[in-house]
Structure formats: structure tokens, C-alpha cells
N, C-alpha and C positions, 0 to 999 in steps of 0.2 A: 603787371599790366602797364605801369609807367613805364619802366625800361622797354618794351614796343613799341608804345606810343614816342618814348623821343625818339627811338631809332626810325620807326616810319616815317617822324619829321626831319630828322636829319638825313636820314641813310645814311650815318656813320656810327660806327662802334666808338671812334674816342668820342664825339659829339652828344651823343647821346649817354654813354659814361660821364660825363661832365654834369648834363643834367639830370641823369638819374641818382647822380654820389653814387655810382660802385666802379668797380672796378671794367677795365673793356673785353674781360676773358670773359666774363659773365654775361654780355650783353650778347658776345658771337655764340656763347652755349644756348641762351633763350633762345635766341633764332634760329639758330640749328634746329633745336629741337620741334619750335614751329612751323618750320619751313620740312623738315620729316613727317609731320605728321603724328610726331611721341606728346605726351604729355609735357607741358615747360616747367612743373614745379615737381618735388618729389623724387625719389631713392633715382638713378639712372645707373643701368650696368655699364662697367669699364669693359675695354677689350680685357680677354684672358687668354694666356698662351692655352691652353687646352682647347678653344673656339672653333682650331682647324681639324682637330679632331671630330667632332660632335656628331658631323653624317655618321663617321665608323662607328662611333657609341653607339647611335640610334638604331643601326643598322642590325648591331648584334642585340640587343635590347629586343628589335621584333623580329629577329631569329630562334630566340628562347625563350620568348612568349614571355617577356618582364622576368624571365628567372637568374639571368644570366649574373653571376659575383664581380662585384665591384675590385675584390683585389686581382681575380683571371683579365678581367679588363684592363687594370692594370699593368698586368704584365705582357698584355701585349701592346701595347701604347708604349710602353718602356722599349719594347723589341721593333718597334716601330720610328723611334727616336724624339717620345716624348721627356723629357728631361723635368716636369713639376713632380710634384708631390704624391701617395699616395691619397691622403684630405682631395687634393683640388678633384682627383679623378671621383673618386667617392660621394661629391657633393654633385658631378656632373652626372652621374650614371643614377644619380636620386634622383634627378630632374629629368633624366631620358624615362625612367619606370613612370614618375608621376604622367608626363606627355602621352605616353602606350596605354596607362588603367585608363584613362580619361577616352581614349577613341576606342579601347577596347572592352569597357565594364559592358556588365548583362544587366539589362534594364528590366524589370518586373510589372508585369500589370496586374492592375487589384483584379482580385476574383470574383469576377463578375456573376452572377445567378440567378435564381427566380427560386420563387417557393417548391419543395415538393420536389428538386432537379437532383441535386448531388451531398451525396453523403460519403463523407471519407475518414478513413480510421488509420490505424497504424497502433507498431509496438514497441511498450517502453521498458526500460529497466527497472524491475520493484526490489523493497526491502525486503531481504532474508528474513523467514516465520519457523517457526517451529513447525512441524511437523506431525502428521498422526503418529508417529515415531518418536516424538520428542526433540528429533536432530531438527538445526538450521537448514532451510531449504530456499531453494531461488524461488522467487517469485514473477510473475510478468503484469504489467499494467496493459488493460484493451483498452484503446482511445478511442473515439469517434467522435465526430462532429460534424454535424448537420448547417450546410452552408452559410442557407439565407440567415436562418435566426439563430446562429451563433450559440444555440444547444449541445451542451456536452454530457457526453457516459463514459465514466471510466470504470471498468470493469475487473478487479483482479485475480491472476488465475496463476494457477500451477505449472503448465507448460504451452506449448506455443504450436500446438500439433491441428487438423485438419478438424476432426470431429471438435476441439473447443473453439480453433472459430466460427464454428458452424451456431455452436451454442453463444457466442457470446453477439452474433451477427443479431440471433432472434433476440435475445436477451433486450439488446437496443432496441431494435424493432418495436419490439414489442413498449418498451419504455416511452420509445416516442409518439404510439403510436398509427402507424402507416408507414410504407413504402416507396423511397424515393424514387426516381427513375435511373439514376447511375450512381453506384459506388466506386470512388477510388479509392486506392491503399498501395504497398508498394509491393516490387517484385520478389516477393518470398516464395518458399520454393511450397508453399499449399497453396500460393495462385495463380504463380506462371512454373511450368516445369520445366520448359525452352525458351531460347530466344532463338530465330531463325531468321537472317539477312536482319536483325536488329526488331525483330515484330516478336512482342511475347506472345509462347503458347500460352493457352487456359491449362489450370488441373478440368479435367474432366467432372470430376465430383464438385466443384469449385463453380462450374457451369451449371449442373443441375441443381445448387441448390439456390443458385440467382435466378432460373426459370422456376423455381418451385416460389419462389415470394414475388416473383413477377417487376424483375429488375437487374442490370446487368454493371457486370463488373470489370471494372475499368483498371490499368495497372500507370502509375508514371510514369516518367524516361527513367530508364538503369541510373545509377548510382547519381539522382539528380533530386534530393528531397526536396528541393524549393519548388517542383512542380507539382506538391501533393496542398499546399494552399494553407489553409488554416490547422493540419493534424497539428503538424512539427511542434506550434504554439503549445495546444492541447496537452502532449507528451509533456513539452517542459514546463508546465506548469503543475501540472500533475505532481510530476516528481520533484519540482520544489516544494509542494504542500503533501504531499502523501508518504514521502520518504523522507525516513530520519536523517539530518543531516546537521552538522552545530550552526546552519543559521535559522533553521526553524526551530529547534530545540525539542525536536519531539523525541517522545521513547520511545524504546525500544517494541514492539508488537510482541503481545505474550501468545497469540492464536490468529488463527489464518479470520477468523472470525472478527476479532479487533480491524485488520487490514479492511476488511469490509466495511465495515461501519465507519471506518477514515474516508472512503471514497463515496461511501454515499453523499458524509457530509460535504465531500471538496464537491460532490457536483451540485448539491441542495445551497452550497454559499456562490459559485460560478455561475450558477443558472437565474439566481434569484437580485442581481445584481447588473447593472445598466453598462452593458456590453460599449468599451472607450469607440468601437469602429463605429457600428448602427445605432447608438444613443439610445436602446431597448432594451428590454429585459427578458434576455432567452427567452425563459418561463412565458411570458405572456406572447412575444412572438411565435413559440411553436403553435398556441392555440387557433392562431390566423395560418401555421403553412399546414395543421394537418389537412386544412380544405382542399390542399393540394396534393395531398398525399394519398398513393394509390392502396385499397384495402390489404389487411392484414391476413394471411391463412390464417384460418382455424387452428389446423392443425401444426406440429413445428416439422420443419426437416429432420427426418432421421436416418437417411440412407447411410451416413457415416457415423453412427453416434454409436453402433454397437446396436447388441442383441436387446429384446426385450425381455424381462424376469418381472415374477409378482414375488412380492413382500410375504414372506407368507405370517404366522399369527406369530411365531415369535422373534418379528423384526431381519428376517434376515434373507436372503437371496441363495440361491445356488447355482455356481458358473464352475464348472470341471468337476461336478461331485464334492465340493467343498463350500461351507456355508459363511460368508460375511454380511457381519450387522451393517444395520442401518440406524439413521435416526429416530428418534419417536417421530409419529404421524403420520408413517407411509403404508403400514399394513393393508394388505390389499392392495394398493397402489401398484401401476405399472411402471418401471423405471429402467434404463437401457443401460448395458453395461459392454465396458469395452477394455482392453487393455492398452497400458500405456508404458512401454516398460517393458517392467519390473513390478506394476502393481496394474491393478483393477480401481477403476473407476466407476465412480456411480452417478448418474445422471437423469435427475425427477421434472415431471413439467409442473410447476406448480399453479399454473392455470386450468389444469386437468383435476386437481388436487381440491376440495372443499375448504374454505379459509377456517382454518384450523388453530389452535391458541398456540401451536410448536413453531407454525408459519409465522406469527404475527409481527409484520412490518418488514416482512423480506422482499427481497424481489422478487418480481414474479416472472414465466418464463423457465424456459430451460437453465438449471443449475446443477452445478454437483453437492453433491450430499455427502457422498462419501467418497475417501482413496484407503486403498487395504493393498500390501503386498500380498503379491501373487502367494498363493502355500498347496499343497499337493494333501490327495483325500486323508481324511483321517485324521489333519491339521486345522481345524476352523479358526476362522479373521474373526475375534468379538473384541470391540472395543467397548469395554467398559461405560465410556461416556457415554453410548448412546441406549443405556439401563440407568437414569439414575432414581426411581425408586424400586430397582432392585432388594432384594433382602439382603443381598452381601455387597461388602465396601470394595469399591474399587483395589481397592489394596488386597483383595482376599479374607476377610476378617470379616463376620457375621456383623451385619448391622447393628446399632443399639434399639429398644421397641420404641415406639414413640408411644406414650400414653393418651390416650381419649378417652374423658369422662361418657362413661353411657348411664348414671345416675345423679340424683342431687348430691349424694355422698361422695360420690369422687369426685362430681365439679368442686365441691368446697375443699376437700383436699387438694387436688390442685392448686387452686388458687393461691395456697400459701406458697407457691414461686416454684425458682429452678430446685431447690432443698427436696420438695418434697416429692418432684417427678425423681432425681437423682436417690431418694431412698426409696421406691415405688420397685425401682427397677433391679436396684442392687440386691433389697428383700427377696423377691422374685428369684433373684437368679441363686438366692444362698438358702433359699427354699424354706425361708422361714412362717412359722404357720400364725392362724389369725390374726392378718394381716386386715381384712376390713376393718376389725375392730380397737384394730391399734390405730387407724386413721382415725376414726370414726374419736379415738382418744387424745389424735392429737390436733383435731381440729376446735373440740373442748378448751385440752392444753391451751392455746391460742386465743379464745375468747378473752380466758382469763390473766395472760402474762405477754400477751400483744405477738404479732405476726412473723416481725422481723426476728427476734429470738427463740420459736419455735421453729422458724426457715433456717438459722444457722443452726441450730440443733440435729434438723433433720438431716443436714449436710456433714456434718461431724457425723451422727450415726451411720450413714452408708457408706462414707469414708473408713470407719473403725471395723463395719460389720457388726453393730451395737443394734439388736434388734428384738431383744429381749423384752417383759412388759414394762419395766419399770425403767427400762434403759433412755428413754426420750427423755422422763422425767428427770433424772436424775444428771441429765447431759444439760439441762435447762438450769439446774440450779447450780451444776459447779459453772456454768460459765456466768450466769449472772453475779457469784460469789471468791470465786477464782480469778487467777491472772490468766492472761491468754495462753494458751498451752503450744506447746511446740510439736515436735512430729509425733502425730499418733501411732500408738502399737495394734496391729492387728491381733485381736485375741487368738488365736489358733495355736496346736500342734506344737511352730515354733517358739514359745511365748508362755510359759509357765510360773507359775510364783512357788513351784514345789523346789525344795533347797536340792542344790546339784549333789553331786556324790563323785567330785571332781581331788575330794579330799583325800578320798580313800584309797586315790590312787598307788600311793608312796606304800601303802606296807606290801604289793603285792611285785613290785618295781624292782625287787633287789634278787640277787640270786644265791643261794645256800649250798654251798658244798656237803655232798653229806659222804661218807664212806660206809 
């Protein structure tokens, strides 16, 4: 500001250099720059031989829409008779892109809503599960999220087909509640099956089953996720907390069942938790937009969900003459079955269903229950799991019994621990006789030489097959008096104290010539 002011008072450069002590190059640059209109203190660009170029830079810059390479630039500026650097062209054609995003970025407006209006979902990529097969299988994440109050369900499933989003549409639905008035999601081929002059067709079944809950369904612009609003978040959030990955540090999912209970919990900690947009807490905002929200059917969609089958009494369904289980508590139960594949799908409402202790804490709503590959008659789908107090083990192999005291004499043998159920049952199975009354002996036993020593006792005798009368007793006092013993011998067959005759072998061994 001093070098102005002497220059205003003089109107001269050396004059005013004099009285400001600088130099008079400096006092014509101030002015210049004042007299422009630029800023007078601070960085100022030089001329650059590249400068004359710049139109032509810009030119092809919003030709290829900001794509266009800095060294093709280049080389035509070279073919052109620019004689600088590679660098000089590369820092200009930086500066033509930055000038083009700036007039040509896509500006976003928040998603604007009201209670009760739009509900939009979408599909994620889940962590590989085992399988009813035991194999690694894909998994899919259902997203939805309910506009206004920032309420999320995510859902996980098996495959990505027509009949499950139909199920998992209710499934929300029914979670939240009521019916919004539009759903969006994007253009998959179970919601739009055309596009015509740029306008998606609907699926047909995709239609009736948004007039069956009495609300319609909406698709984005094609290959434009930023118009679907809050899912996209939903998705990626998801699958940062629900899929293993090393920076959540989760493991691996031993059952499609685990996966479930991971999503429950990622929506019960998302929901419950003061949303950074609306400064709310989903959970208590849904309670204010179900006011808004139009009633729920009774009953669910099932014009795609497959056939209807009952449960019959021993858990199991019949589709093509071939019988596959189910899980416990659906007997009787009416449940829709469809194929998917390669396999059969089982699909229960369990809002039709009486709250049952097999149900307790699941979702409720349309779910599957079971997947069974397809198999042809005379082949039947039983999966073991879903018998488990069957008589035989999973594996094939006859259960062990479980004992129940049904008198004061066998609750008191019992109670001397695992010892005495494990001799109860081995006795039994070796069919040894008077066996009450050898209880009845060693709960005596017991009074007199304490609990835990007739418990190791009894474990050693059904171990050894020791169940003779005196054999308890006689097992109690060489271990109170004995060292600890090492592998017991089963008395049987193999197992003799009769001297071998392994001697006698040599005189019969040799061979005699006789003539």
C-alpha cells in the first residue's frame, strides 16, 4: 500500500521507488496489476510458450469429455510446432480437465421425502456358507431402506431369483410394519424385463405383487446407482459389518444360520443408533412414519412362491413322489414349494404358524426353511438335522439311552455322577443280571467310602466290563490302595490267564523221513 500511495503522489515509478526503498520494476508490476484488476500481492503466472496453444488443449479436452491423454496431446502440439517439454504439456492438460469437471460435474440433491412415501432396496454381495451339502456356497445380502426414518433390513439369502424377492419384499414389510407408497430398487432382470425407447418394462408378476400389498414399483435410470438414494449406503455397509473381511476381523460362518443372526444383529446395532443425516434413532422414528404407512395384507403373496404341500406327521413334504424333510415345528403346517435349480426350496409363513419354542426369536413372515437337491422317486431328501431327538445318530449309529430316574433308587444312583449313568448303560448293554441290586449296593458303598471314589469306580467298571458282585468293591479298594493304573484289559475271549500251548509247537515242526 505504500508503493501506491507514493506512486499516486508522484506518478512516477523512479519517484515513488525512492520513497518507498524498492526497486522501480516492482512499483510498474503493483500498478500493472492494479490497474488489471488481478490481485497486487501474491504467486502471479508468467507468460508460457505453451499459452498459444491452450484453445486447442481445451478444445480437445471437451471433445473426450475430460478423457483425452496427455502424452496423445502431446504429440500432436509436437506435430503442430510446439517445441516445450512433455512436463509443460501434462501440467496444462491437468489444468484444461480440472476447468471441464468444474462446468461439467453432476451435482446431487438430497433425497427429499415424507413419511410412509418411498422404500428402496437393492442387491449385495454376501460371504460364502456352507451349505445343506456341506460345500461353500454364494450368498446374496437384501437391502432395504425406508427413506424418511432411515430404517434398515437386511435380509440374507441363497439366490437372487423372482419367488425370493417376493419373499423377502414381505419379510420387510412385514418388519416394518405397513406399506409404503413407492418402492425403488434397480433394473434387474425380476423387475424390468425390457427397456423400450429408454422406458423400463415391469415383470408382470413383479406388478401383481406390488398391487397385491397395494404399492408400486419404481426402477432407477440404467446403469446410474446414484439415483437409487440411501440403498447403495445400506449395501456398503452391510457388507463391511456382515462379511468377513481382515478389517473387521470376523470368522468365518459355520451355517447359513450364524449368517442370519450376524444380520439381525448389524440391523438391531444400525437401527438403534442416532442416524449422522436426521439426528434420530431409526427404531423410534419408524414408530411416528408407520402412521403413514398404508395397511399390511393378511395374507403374503404367493402367486410365485410355488406349490402349496402340508407337513405331514413325520416332517416331511412330497413334490414329484419323492419325500424331503423339514424342520421341527411345521407338522401340519402349510408351506409352498418351488424349485430353484437343481434343488427344491421350502418356504413357511411363520405368522400363520403358532409361536412355537423351534420358532423362538426368528423372523417372522415368509422364510425358507429348507433347500434339498432335486432326487427322483424311491430316492428321499432327509436331512438328519432336522430329527435331532431321533433314536439314531446322525452318523448312522444307534443313539446311546439316556437314563431317567423313575424311582427314589435310581434318582440316588444317579446322582453319583457321570460314573454311574456310564455303568447303568454299559451293564445293560452286556446284559448283566441283578443290576438294581448292585445299585442299590453301591449307593451303600458310597455312604460309607464317599462319592467321588465310588463315581471313579463305577467308571473303571464299565470301562473294563467289571460287573460282577464284588467287582465295585474290589475296584474301590485297589484304587484307594494301588497306584494309578494304566490301560485296562477287557476280560473277555481275548484275554486269558490260562498258560498258552505256544510251546509245543517245536516238537510237531520238524519233518522225519521214514522209509
Amino acid at each position: 500500500m505504500e508503493i501506491l500511495e507514493a506512486f499516486d503522489a508522484t506518478e512516477s515509478a523512479h519517484s515513488a521507488a525512492q520513497l518507498a526503498g524498492v526497486d522501480a520494476k516492482t512499483v510498474r508490476r503493483y500498478v500493472a496489476a492494479r490497474d488489471a484488476g488481478r490481485p497486487v500481492t501474491g504467486p502471479s503466472r508468467r507468460p508460457r510458450m505453451i499459452d498459444e496453444h491452450l484453445p486447442k488443449i481445451e478444445e480437445w479436452v471437451e471433445r473426450s469429455a475430460g478423457k483425452v491423454r496427455a502424452d496423445v496431446v502431446h504429440g500432436r502440439l509436437v506435430a503442430m510446432g510446439f517445441t516445450g517439454t512433455e512436463r509443460t504439456t501434462r501440467r496444462a492438460v491437468a489444468e484444461a480437465k480440472a476447468a471441464w469437471r468444474v462446468g461439467n460435474r453432476r451435482t446431487y440433491r438430497p433425497w427429499i421425502t415424507e413419511p410412509g412415501l418411498w422404500l428402496q432396496f437393492d442387491w449385495g454381495e454376501g460371504p460364502r456358507v456352507p451349505g445343506p451339502d456341506g460345500t461353500l456356497r454364494r450368498t446374496l445380502l437384501f437391502c432395504a431402506w425406508l427413506a424418511w426414518s432411515r430404517f434398515r433390513v437386511v435380509i440374507p439369502v441363497w439366490d437372487q431369483t423372482l419367488p425370493t424377492l417376493i419373499a423377502c419384499l414381505d419379510a420387510t414389510l412385514r418388519r416394518i410394519g405397513g406399506v409404503p407408497t413407492y418402492v425403488l430398487t434397480d433394473n434387474a432382470r425380476t423387475v424390468s424385463i425390457d427397456h423400450v425407447a429408454g422406458v423400463a418394462v415391469r415383470h408382470p408378476q413383479i406388478v401383481a405383487a406390488g398391487r397385491h400389498y397395494g404399492t408400486q414399483v419404481h426402477t432407477c435410470v440404467p446403469f446410474d446407482p446414484e439415483s437409487k438414494g440411501g440403498t447403495e449406503s445400506t449395501v456398503r455397509l452391510a457388507k463391511a459389518d456382515v462379511v468377513p473381511t481382515e478389517a473387521n476381523l470376523r470368522p468365518e460362518y459355520g451355517s447359513f444360520a450364524e449368517l442370519e443372526s450376524a444380520c439381525e444383529e448389524f440391523c438391531a446395532k444400525v437401527n438403534g443408533r442416532v442416524h449422522r443425516e436426521s439426528a434420530r434413532i431409526p427404531a423410534e422414528a419408524l414408530v411416528e412414519e408407520r402412521r403413514r404407512l398404508h395397511a399390511l395384507p393378511a395374507a403374503p403373496h404367493t402367486l410365485v412362491l410355488g406349490e402349496t404341500r402340508t407337513v405331514n406327521t413325520d416332517q416331511t413334504v412330497r413334490y414329484g413322489s419323492v419325500r424331503y424333510s423339514t424342520p421341527p415345528g411345521l407338522v401340519g403346517a402349510e408351506v409352498w414349494v418351488r424349485v430353484a435349480g437343481t434343488e427344491l426350496v421350502l418356504v413357511a409363513d411363520l405368522d400363520a404358524l403358532p409361536r412355537r419354542p423351534e420358532w423362538a426369536g426368528e423372523r417372522r413372515g415368509l422364510i425358507e426353511v429348507a433347500r434339498h437337491r432335486l432326487s427322483t422317486p424311491g430316492n428321499p431328501r432327509i436331512d438328519l438335522a432336522h430329527y435331532p431327538d431321533h433314536p439314531q445318530d446322525p452318523t448312522g449309529a444307534p443313539r446311546p439311552p439316556q437314563p431317567r430316574a423313575r424311582s427314589a433308587a435310581e434318582r440316588d444312583f444317579l446322582a453319583l455322577g457321570d460314573g454311574a449313568r456310564d455303568w447303568l448303560i454299559a451293564a445293560s448293554a452286556a446284559g448283566a443280571t441283578r443290576i438294581r441290586a448292585k445299585m442299590a449296593a453301591a449307593v451303600e458303598l458310597a455312604a460309607l467310602v464317599g462319592t467321588p471314589a465310588v463315581a471313579a469306580a463305577l467308571t473303571a467298571a464299565a470301562a473294563a466290563g467289571r460287573f460282577g458282585e464284588e467287582d465295585l468293591t474290589a475296584i474301590v479298594a485297589h484304587q484307594a490302595t494301588a497306584a494309578a493304573t494304566g490301560d485296562l484289559v477287557m476280560a473277555d475271549e481275548t484275554h486269558s490267564a490260562q498258560p498258552g500251548t505256544a510251546t509245543w509247537a517245536g516238537f510237531t515242526s520238524s519233518k522225519e523221513t521214514t522209509r
